[in-house]
C-alpha positions in Angstrom: 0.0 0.0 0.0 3.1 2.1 0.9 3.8 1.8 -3.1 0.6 3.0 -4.5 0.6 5.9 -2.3 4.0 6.8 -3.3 2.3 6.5 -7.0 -0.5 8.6 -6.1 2.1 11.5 -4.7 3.9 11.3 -8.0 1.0 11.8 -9.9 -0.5 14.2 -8.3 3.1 16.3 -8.6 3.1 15.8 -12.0 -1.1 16.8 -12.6 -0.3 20.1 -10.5 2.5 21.3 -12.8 0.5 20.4 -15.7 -2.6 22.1 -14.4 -0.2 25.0 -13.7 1.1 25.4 -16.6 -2.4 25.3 -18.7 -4.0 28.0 -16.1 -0.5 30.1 -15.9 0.6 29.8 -19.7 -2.1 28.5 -21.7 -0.1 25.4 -22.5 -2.7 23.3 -24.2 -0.3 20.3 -24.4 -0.2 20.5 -20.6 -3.8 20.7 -19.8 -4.1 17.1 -21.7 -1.5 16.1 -19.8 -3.1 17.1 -16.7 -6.2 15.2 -17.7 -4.4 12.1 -18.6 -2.7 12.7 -15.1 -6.7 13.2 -13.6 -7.6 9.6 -15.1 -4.8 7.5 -13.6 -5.3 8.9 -10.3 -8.8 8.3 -10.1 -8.1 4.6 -11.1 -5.4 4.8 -8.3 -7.6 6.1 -5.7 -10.0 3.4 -5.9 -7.6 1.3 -5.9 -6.2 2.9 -2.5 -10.2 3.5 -1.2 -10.1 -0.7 -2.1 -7.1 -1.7 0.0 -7.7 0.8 3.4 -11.3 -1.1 3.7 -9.6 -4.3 3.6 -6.9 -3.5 5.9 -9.3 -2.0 7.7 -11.5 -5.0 8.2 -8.5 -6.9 9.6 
């Protein structure tokens, strides 16, 4: 779990300077970026959400 989390904190980095860099500069290329970045955390997070109910059952 210590891994995916790690994961999840890397993405997120990397989806804040994206997002950053659409707002700030209007980088289009960066904004997809960011949304690709959006997509794999959200698949991340539930697997995170999946694993802290089952640890938590034990």
């Amino acid at each position: 779990m210590k891994n995916l989390v790690k994961e999840i904190e890397e993405s997120f980095s990397a989806f804040t300077e994206d997002a950053n860099a659409q707002i700030e500069k209007g980088n289009k290329a960066a904004g997809t970026r960011a949304r690709k970045a959006s997509l794999e955390m959200e698949k991340m997070l539930k697997e995170f959400r999946k694993k802290s109910l089952d640890a938590a059952k034990k």
